[in-house]
N, C-alpha and C positions, 0 to 999 in steps of 0.2 A: 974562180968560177967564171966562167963565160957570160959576157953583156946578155949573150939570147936567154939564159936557166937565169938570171938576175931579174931582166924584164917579165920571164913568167911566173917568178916568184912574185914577185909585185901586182903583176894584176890577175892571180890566180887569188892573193890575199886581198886585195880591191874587190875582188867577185865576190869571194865570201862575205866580207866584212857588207858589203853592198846586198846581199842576200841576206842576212843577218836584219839586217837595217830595213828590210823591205819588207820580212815577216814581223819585224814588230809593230812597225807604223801601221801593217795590215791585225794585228792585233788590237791594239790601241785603238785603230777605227771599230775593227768589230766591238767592243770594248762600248764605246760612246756611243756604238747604234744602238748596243741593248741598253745603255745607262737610258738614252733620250727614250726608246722604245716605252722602260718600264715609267719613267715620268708621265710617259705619255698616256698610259695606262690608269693611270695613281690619279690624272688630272681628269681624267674621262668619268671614271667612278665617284671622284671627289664632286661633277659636276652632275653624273647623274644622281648625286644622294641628294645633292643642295636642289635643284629641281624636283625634287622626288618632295624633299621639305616645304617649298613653294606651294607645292601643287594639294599637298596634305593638308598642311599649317595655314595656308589664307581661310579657306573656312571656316580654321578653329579660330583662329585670332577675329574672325567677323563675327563667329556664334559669340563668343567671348565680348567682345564691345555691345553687342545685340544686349546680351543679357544683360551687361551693367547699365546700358540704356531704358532694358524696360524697368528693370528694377528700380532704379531712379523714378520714372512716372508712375510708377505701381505703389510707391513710399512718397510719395506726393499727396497719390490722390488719400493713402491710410495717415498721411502725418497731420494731415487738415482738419479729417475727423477725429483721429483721437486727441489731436491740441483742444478740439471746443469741448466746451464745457456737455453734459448728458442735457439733450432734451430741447439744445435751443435751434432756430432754424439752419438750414444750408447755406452756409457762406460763399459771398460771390469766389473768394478764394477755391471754393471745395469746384465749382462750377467751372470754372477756368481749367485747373488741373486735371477735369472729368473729360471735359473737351479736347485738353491736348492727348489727354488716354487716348480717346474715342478716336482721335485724326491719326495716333500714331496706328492703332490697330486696323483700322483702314486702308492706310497706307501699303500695308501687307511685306513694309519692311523685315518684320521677323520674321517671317514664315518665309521669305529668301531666302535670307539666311539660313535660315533650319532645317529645311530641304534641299541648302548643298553640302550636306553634311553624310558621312559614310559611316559613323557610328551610330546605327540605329537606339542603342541604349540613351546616348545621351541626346538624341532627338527628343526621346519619348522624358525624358528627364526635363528637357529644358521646357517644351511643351505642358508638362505637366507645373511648372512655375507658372507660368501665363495662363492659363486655366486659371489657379489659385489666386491670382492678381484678378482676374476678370473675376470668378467667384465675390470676391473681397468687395471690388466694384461693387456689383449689383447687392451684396449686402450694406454696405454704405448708402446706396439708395432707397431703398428699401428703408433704411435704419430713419433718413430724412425724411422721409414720406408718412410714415408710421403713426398714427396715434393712439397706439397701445403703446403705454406704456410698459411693459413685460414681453411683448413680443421685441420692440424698438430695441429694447440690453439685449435680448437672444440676439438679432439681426449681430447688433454691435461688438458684443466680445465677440461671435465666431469669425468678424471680420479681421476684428483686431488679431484673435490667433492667427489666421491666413497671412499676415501681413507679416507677421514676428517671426512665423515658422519658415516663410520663404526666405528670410535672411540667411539663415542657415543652412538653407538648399539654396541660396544663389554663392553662398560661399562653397561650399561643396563640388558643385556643378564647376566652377570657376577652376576649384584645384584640381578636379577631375581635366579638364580641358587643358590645365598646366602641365597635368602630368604626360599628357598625351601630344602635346607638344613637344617637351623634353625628349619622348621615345623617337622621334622622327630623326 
């Protein structure tokens, strides 16, 4: 065979093999642009849900502390009365925990809270706790003030139900709130 059909056997096979080589590494690239492309994709969605969770879930997670916070001074002010004994005066203890009610509900801490809230159900649910805790309140006062003795027990167990029944509806409310977390 002649050097010149030698030489363009050689780089007639160079060409190819070099064109070979150029479609692939051009594949391989397109290859990693959709690989990065769909990551890129996968991390956008991943950040829009995690924000989307942020923006959902802080309110529940503050309604949520809210309510274990009033519940705590709402079982304060019911644990002071029902610890004394039927009938004797209002202890500076009852007085102290009435006060800190009174400053928390003032405050208008909860009702912050409860109004950046987007499920209207469990507004009117957590609302309707607080009601019951203030109800319970002014029947404890009431209950102190009293010198009937028949009306003073009315005042007193229907406070004392308010107090017991909200436990059950702060538990309630609470898993409700959990589960609506979860969904996010």
């Amino acid at each position: 065979m002649e050097d010149w059909a030698t030489v363009m056997l050689v780089l007639g096979s160079n060409a190819i093999m070099g064109l070979v080589n150029w479609f692939g590494t051009r594949l391989q690239i397109k290859s990693s642009e959709n690989q990065l492309e769909k990551r890129l994709q996968a991390q956008r969605e991943a950040d829009k849900h995690e924000r989307g969770r942020e923006i959902r879930g802080g309110p529940l997670l503050k309604l949520r502390s809210e309510l274990a916070r009033m519940a705590g001074k709402g079982e304060k002010v019911g644990s002071i009365s029902i610890t004394r004994p039927f009938g004797e005066e209002a202890p500076e203890e009852f007085e102290r925990a009435l006060a800190d009610w009174s400053a928390y509900m003032a405050s208008g801490e909860f009702e912050n809270v409860l109004f950046t809230q987007y499920d209207l159900e469990l507004v009117y649910k957590a609302d309707s706790l607080r009601l019951d805790y203030e109800i319970a309140r002014c029947r404890f006062e009431i209950y102190w003030e009293l010198g009937d003795e028949d009306k003073k027990k009315k005042h007193y167990d229907e406070a004392v139900e308010l107090i017991r029944g909200n436990r059950r509806k702060v538990v309630e409310v609470q898993s409700e709130i959990s589960k609506l977390l979860e969904g996010l």
